[in-house]
PAROTI-665530 format. One record per atom (N, C-alpha, C, O): atom name; residue in one letter; z, x, y. Coordinates in steps of 0.2 Angstrom, whole numbers, always signed. Atoms other than C-alpha are relative to their C-alpha. Layout:
! PAROTI-665530
+-------+--------+-------+-------+-------+
| atome | residu |    up |  east | north |
+-------+--------+-------+-------+-------+
|    CA |      A |     Z |     X |     Y |
...
+-------+--------+-------+-------+-------+
END
This chain:
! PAROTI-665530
+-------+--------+-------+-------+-------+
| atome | residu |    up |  east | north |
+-------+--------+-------+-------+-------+
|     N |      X |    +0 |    +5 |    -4 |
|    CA |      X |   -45 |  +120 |   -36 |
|     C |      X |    -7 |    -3 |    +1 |
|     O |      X |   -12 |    +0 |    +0 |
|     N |      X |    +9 |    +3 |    -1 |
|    CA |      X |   -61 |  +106 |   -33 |
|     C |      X |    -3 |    +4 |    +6 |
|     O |      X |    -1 |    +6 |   +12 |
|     N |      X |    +3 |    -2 |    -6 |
|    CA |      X |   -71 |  +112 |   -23 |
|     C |      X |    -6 |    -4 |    +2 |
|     O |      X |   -11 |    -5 |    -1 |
|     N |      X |    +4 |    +6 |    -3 |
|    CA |      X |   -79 |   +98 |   -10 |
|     C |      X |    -9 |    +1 |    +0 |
|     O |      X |   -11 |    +6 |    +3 |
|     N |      X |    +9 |    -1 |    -2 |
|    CA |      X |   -99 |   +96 |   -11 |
|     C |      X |    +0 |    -1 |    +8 |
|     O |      X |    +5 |    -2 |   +12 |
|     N |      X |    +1 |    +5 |    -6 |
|    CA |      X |  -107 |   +89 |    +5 |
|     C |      X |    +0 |    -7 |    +2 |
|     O |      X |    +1 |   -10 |    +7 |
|     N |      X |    +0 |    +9 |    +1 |
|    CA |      X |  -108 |   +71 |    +0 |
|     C |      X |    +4 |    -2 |    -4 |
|     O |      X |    +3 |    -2 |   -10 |
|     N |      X |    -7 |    +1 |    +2 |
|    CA |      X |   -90 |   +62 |    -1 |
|     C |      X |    -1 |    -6 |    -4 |
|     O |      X |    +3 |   -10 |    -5 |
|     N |      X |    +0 |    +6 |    +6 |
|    CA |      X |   -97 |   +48 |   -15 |
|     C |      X |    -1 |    +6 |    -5 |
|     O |      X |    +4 |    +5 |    -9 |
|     N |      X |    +0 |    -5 |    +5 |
|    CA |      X |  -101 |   +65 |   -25 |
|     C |      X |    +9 |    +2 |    -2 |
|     O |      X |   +12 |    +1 |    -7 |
|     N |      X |    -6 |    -3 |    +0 |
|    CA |      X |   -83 |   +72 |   -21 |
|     C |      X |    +5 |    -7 |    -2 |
|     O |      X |    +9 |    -6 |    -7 |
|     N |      X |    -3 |    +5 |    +0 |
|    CA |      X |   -75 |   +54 |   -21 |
|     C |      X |    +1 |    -1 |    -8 |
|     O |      X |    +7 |    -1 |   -11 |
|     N |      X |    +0 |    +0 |    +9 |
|    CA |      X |   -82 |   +53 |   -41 |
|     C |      X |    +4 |    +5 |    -4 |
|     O |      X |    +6 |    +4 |    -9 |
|     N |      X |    -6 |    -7 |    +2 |
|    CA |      X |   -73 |   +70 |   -45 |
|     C |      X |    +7 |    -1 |    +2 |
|     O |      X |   +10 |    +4 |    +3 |
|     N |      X |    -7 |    +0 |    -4 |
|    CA |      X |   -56 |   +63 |   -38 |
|     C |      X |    +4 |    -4 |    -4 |
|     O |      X |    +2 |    -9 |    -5 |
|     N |      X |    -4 |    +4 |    +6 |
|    CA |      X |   -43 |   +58 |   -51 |
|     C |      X |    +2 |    -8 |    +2 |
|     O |      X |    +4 |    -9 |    +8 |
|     N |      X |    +0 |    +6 |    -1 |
|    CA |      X |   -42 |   +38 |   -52 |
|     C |      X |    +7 |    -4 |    +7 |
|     O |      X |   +12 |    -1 |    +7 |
|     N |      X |    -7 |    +2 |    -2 |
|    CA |      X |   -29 |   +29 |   -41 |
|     C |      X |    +2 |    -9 |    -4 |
|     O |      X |    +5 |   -13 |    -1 |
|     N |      X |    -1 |    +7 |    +3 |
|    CA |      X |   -29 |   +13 |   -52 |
|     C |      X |    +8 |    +0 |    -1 |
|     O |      X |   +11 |    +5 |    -3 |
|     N |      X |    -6 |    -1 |    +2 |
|    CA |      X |   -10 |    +9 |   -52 |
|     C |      X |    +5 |    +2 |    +6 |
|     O |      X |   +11 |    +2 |    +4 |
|     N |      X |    -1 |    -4 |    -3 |
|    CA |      X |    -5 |   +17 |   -37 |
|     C |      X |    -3 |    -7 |    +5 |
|     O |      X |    -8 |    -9 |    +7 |
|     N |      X |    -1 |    +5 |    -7 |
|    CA |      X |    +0 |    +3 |   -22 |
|     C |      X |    -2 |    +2 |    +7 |
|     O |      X |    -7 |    -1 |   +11 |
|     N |      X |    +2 |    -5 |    -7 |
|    CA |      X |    -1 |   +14 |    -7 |
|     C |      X |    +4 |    +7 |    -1 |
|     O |      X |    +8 |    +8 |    -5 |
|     N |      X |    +1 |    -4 |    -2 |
|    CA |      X |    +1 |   +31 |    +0 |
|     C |      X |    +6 |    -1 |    +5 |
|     O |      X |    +3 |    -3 |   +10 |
|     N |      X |    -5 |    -1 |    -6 |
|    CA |      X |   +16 |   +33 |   +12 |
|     C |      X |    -1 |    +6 |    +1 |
|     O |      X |    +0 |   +10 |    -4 |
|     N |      X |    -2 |    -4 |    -3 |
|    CA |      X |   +16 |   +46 |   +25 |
|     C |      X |    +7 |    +2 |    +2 |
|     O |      X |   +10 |    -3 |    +4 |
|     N |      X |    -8 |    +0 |    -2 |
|    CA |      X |   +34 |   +53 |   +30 |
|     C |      X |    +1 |    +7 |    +2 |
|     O |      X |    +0 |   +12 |    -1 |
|     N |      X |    -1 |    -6 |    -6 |
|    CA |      X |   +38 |   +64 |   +45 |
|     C |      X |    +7 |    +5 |    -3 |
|     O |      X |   +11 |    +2 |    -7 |
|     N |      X |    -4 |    -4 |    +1 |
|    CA |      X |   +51 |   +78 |   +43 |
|     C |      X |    +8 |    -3 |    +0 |
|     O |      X |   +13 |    -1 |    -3 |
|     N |      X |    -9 |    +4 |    -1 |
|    CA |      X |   +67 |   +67 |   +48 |
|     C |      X |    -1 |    -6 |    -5 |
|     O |      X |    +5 |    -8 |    -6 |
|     N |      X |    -1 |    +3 |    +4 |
|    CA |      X |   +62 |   +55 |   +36 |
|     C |      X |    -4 |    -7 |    +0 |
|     O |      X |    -4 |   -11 |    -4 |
|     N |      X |    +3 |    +6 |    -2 |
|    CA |      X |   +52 |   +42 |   +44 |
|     C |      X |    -5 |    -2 |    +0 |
|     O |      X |    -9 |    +2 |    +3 |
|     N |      X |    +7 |    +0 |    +3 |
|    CA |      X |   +37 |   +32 |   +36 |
|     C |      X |    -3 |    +1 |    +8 |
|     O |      X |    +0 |    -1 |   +14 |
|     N |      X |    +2 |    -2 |    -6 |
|    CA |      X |   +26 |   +38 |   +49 |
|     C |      X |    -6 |    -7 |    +1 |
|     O |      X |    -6 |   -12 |    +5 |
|     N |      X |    +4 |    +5 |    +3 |
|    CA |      X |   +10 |   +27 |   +40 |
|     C |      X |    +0 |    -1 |    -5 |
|     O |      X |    +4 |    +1 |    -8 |
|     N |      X |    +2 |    +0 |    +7 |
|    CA |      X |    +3 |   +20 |   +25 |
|     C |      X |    -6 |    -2 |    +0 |
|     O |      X |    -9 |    -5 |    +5 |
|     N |      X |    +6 |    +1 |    +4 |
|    CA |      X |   -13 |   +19 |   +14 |
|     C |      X |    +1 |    -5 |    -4 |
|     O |      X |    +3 |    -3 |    -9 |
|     N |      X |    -2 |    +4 |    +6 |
|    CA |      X |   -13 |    +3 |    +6 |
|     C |      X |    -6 |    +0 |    -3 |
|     O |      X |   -11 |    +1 |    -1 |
|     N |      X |    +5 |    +1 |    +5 |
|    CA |      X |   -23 |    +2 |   -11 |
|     C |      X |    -4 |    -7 |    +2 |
|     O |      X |    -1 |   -12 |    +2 |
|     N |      X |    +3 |    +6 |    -3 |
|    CA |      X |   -37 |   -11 |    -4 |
|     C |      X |    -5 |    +3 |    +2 |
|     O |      X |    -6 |    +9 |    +3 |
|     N |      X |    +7 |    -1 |    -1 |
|    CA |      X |   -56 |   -13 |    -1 |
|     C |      X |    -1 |    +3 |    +9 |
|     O |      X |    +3 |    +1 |   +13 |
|     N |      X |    -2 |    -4 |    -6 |
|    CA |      X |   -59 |    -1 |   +14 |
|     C |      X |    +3 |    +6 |    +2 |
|     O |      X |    +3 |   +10 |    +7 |
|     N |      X |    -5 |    -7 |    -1 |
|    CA |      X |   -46 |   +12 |   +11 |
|     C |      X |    +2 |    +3 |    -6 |
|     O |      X |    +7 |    +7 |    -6 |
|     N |      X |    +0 |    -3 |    +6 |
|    CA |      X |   -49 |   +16 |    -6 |
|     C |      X |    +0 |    +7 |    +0 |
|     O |      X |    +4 |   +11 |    +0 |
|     N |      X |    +2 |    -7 |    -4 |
|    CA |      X |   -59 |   +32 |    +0 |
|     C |      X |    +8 |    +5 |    +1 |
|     O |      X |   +10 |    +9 |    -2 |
|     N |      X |    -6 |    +0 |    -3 |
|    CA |      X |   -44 |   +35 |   +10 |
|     C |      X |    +6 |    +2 |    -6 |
|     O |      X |    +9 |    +8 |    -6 |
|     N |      X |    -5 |    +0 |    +5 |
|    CA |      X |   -31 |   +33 |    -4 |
|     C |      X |    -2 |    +8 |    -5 |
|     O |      X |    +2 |   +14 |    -6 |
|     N |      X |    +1 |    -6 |    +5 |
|    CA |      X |   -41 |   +45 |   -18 |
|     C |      X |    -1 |    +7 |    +4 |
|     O |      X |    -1 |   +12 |    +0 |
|     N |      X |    +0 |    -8 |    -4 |
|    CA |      X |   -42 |   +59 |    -4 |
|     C |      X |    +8 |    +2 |    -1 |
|     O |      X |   +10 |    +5 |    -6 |
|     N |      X |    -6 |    -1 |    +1 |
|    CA |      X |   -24 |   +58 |    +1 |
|     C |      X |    +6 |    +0 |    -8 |
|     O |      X |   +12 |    +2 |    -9 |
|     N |      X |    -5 |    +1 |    +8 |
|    CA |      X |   -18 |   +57 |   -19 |
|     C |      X |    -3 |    +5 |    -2 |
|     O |      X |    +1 |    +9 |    -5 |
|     N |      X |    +1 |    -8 |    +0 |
|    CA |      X |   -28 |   +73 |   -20 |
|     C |      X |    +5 |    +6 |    +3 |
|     O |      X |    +9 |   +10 |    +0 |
|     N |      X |    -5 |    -5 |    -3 |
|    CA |      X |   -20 |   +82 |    -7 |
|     C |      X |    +8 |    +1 |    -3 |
|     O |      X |   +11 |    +6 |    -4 |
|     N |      X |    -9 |    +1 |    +2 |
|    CA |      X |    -2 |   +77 |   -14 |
|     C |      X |    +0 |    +3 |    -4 |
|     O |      X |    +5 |    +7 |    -6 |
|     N |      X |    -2 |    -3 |    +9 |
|    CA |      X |    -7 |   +83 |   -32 |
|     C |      X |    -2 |    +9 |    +0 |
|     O |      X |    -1 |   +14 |    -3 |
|     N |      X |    +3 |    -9 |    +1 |
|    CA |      X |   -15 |  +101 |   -26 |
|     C |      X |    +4 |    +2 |    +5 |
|     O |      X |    +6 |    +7 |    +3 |
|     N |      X |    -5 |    -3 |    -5 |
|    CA |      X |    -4 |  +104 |   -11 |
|     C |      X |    +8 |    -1 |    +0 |
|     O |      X |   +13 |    +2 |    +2 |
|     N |      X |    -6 |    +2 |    -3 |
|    CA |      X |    +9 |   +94 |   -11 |
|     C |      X |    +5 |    -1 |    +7 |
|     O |      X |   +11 |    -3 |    +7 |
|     N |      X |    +0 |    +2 |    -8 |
|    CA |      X |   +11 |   +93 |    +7 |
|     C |      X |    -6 |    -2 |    +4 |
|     O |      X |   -12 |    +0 |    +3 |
|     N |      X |    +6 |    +0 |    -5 |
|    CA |      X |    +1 |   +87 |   +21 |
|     C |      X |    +0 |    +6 |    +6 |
|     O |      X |    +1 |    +6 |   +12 |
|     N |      X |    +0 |    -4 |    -7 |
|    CA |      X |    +0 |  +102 |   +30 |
|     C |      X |    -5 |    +2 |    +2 |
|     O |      X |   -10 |    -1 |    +1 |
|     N |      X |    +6 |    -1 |    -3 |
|    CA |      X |   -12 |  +112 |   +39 |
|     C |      X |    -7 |    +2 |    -7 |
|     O |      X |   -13 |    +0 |    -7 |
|     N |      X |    +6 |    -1 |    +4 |
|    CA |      X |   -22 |  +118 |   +24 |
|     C |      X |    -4 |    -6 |    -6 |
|     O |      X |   -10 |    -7 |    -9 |
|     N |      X |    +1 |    +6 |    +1 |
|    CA |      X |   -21 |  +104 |   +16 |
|     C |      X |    -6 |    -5 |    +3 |
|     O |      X |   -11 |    -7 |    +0 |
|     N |      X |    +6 |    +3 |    -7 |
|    CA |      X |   -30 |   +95 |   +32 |
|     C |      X |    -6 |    +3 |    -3 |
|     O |      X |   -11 |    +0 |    -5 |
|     N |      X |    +8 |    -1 |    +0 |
|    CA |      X |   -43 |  +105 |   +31 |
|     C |      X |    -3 |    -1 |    -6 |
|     O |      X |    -9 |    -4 |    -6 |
|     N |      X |    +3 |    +2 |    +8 |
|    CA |      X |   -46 |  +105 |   +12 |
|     C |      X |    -4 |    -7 |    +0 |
|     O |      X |   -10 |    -9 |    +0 |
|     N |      X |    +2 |    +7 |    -3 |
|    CA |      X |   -45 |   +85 |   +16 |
|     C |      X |    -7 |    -3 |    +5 |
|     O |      X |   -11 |    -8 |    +5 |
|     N |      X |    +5 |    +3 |    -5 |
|    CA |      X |   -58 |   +86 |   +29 |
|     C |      X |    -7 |    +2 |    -2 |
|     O |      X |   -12 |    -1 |    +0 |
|     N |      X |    +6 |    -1 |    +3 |
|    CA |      X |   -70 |   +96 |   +17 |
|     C |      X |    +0 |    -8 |    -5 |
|     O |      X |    -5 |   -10 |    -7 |
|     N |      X |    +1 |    +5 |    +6 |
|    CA |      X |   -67 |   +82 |    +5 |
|     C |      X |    -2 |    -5 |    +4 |
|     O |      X |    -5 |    -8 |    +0 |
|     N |      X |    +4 |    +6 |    -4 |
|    CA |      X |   -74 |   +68 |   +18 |
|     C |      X |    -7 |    +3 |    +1 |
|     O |      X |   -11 |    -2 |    +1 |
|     N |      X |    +4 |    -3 |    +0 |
|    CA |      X |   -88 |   +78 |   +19 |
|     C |      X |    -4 |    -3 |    +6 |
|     O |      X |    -3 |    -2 |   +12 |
|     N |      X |    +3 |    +1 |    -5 |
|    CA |      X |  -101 |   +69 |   +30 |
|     C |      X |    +4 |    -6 |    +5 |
|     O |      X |    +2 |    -6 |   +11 |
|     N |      X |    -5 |    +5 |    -4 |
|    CA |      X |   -87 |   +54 |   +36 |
|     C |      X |    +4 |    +7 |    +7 |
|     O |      X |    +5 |    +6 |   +13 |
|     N |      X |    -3 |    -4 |    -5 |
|    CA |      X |   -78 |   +72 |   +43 |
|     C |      X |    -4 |    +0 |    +8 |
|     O |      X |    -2 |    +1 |   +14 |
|     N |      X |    +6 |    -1 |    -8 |
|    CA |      X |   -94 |   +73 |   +57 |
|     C |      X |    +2 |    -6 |    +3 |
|     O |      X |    +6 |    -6 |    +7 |
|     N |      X |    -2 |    +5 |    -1 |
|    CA |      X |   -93 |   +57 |   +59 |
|     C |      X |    +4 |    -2 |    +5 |
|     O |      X |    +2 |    -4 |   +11 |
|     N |      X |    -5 |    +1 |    -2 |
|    CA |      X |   -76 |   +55 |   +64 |
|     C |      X |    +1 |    +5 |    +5 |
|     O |      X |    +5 |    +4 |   +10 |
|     N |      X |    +0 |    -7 |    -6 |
|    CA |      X |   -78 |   +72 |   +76 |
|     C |      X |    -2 |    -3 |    +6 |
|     O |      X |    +1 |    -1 |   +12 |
|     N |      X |    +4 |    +3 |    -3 |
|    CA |      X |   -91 |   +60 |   +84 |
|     C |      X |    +2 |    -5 |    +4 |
|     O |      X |    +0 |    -7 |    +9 |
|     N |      X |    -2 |   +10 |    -3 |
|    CA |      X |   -81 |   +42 |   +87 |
|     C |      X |    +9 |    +2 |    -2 |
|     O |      X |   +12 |    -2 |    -6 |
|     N |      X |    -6 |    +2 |    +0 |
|    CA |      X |   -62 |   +47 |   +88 |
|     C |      X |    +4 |    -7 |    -3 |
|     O |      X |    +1 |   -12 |    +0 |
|     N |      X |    -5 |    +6 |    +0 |
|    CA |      X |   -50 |   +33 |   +83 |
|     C |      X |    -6 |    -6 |    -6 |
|     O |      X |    -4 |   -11 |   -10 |
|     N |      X |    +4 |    +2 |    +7 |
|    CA |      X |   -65 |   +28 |   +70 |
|     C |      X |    +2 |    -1 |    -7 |
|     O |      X |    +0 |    -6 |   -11 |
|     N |      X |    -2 |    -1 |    +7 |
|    CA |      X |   -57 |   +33 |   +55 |
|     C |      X |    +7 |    +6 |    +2 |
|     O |      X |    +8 |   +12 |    +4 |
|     N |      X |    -7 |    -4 |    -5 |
|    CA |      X |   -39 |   +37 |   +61 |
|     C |      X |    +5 |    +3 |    -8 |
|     O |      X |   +11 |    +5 |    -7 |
|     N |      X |    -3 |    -4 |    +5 |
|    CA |      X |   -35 |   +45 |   +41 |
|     C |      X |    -5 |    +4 |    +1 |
|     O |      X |    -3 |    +9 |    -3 |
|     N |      X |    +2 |    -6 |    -2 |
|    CA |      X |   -47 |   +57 |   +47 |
|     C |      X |    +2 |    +4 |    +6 |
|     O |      X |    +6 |    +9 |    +5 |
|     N |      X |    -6 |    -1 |    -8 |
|    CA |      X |   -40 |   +60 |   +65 |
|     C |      X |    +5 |    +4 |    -5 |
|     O |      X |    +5 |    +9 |    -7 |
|     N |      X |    -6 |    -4 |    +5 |
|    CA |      X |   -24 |   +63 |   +55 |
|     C |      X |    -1 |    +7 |    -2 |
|     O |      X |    +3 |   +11 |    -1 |
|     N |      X |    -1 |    -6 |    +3 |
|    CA |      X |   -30 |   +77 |   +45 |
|     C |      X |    -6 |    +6 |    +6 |
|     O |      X |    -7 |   +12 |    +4 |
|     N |      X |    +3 |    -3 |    -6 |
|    CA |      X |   -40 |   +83 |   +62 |
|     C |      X |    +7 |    +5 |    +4 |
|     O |      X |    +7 |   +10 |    +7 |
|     N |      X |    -5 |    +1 |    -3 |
|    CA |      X |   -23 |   +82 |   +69 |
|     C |      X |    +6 |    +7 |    -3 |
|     O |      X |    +8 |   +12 |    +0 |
|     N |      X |    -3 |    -4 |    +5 |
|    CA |      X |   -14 |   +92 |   +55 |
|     C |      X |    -3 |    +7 |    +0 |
|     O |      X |    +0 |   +12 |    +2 |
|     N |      X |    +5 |    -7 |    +0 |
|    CA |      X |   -29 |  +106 |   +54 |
|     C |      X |    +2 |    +4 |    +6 |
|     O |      X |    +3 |   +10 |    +7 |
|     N |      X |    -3 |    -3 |   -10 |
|    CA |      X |   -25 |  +110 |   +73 |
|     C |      X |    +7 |    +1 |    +1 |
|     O |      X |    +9 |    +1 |    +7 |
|     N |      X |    -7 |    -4 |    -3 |
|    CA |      X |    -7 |  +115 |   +72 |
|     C |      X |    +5 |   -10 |    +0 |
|     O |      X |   +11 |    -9 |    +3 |
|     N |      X |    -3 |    +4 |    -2 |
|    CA |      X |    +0 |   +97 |   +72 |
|     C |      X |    +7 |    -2 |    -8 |
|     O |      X |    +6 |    -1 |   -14 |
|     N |      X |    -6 |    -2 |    +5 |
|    CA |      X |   +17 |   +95 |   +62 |
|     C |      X |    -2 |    -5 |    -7 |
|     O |      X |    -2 |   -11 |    -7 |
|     N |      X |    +0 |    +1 |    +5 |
|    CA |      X |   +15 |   +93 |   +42 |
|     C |      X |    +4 |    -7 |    -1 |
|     O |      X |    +8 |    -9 |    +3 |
|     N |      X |    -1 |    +7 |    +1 |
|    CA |      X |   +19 |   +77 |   +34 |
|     C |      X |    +0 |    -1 |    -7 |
|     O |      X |    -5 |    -1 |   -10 |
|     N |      X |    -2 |    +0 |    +6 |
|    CA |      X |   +27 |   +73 |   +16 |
|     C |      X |    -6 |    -8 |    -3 |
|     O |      X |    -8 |   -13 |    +0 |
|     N |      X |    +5 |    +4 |    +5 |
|    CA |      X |   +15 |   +63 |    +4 |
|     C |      X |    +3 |    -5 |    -4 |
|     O |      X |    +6 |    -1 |    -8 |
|     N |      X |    -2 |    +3 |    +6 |
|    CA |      X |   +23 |   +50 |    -7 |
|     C |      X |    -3 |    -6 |    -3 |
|     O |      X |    -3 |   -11 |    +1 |
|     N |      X |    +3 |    +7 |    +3 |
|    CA |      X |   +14 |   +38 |   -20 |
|     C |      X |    +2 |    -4 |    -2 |
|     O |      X |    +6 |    -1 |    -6 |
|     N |      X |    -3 |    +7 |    +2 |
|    CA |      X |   +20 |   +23 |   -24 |
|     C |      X |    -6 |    -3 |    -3 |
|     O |      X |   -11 |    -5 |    -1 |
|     N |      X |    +3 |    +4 |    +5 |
|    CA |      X |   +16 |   +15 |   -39 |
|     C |      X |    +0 |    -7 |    +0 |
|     O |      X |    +4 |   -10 |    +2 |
|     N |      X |    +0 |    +8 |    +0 |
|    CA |      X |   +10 |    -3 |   -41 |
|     C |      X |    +4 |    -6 |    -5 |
|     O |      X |    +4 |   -12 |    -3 |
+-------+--------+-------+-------+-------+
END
């Protein structure tokens, strides 16, 4: 498995492309897109993390989260710091802490 440095432009460049790839849907256990990750300036970051997770875990769950929150590396402090900042990190804040797992689906563009 990669294994996250401390600096997420390091870790971001080790992360397989998402060229091709529309957005990210999130999808709760009953079936309901929860969110999405649109492919777009701003949430690219976002997108290459989440298309990680899906291809090594295959679910969003807890270990998952955490895996994800080494892979933000300094955004994860960050985001510890300013709540609702960077709410694809919350997310996997949220998940690490016991909060219920969440199905991954990529949609292609």
């Amino acid at each position: 498995m990669f294994q996250p440095s401390p600096s997420f432009k390091t870790n971001l460049d080790a992360l397989p492309s998402i060229d091709g790839i529309a957005r990210i849907e999130l999808v709760d256990a009953s079936g309901t897109v929860v969110d999405t990750i649109e492919n777009q300036p701003g949430k690219k970051g976002s997108l290459a993390v989440y298309q990680h997770l899906s291809q090594t875990f295959g679910a969003l769950n807890a270990e998952a989260a955490a895996h994800g929150l080494a892979v933000f590396a300094e955004h994860t402090a960050d985001a510890k710091a300013r709540p609702g900042a960077h709410p694809n990190i919350d997310r996997l804040f949220e998940i690490a802490e016991g909060g219920a797992a969440l199905t991954i689906s990529v949609i292609a563009a």
